[in-house]
N, C-alpha and C positions, 0 to 999 in steps of 0.2 A: 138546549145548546145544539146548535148545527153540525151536524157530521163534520170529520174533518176533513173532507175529500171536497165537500160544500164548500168551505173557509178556504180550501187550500184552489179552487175554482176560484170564487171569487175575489183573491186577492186580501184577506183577512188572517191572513199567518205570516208572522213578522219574526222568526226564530231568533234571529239579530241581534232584535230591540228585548231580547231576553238573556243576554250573556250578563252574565255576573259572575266574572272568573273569582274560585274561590281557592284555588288550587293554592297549598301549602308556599310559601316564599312572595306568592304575585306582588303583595302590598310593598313587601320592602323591594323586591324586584322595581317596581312603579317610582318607588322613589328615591332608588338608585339613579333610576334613567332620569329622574324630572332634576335631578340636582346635577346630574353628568352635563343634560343639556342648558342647565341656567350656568355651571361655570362655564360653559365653551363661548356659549350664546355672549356673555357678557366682555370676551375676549376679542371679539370679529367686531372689526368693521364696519360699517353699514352695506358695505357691500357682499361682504362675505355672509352677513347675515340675513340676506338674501339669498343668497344660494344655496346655503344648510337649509331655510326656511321650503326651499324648491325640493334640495335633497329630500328632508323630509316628508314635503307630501308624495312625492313621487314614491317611495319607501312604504309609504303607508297603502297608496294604489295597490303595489305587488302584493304588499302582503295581505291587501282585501281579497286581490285576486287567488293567492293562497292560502286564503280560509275558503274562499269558496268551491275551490277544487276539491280542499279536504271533506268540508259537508256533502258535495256530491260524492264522492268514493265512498264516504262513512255511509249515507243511507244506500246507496249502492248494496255494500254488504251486509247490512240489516235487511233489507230486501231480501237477498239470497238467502239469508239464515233464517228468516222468517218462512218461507217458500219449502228450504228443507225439509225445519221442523212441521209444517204442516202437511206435506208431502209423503213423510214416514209416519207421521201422527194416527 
């Protein structure tokens, strides 16, 4: 197996493409929202359903963007507490 510094150089760590939220509520949480959005969905318009359709990807851009801010601060401070504990070690 290649170091991870190797993987994480060449472009072979995909941290992403490994979420499998398992967290207590998510599943019914998932399909609260999928049946929230199939009554609304089915109320609108064609035009309107367009637009929520916009709403949502745009919703979803942000909130890519704020997982990725949170992965960077998270290893941020793994970083640091790593660095500590080795530091006093």
């Amino acid at each position: 197996m290649k170091k991870i510094l190797e993987q994480l150089y060449y472009g072979n760590l995909y941290p992403s493409e490994n979420i499998h939220p398992s967290i207590d509520g998510y599943a019914e949480a998932n399909q609260l929202a999928t049946q929230a959005y199939e009554e609304l969905e089915s109320k609108l318009c064609p035009e309107m359903k367009v637009l929520l359709e916009d709403f949502i990807s745009e919703n979803m851009h942000l909130c890519s963007l704020d997982e990725t801010q949170a992965f960077i601060e998270g290893f941020k401070l793994a970083s640091k507490l790593f660095a500590e504990i080795y530091l006093q070690g």
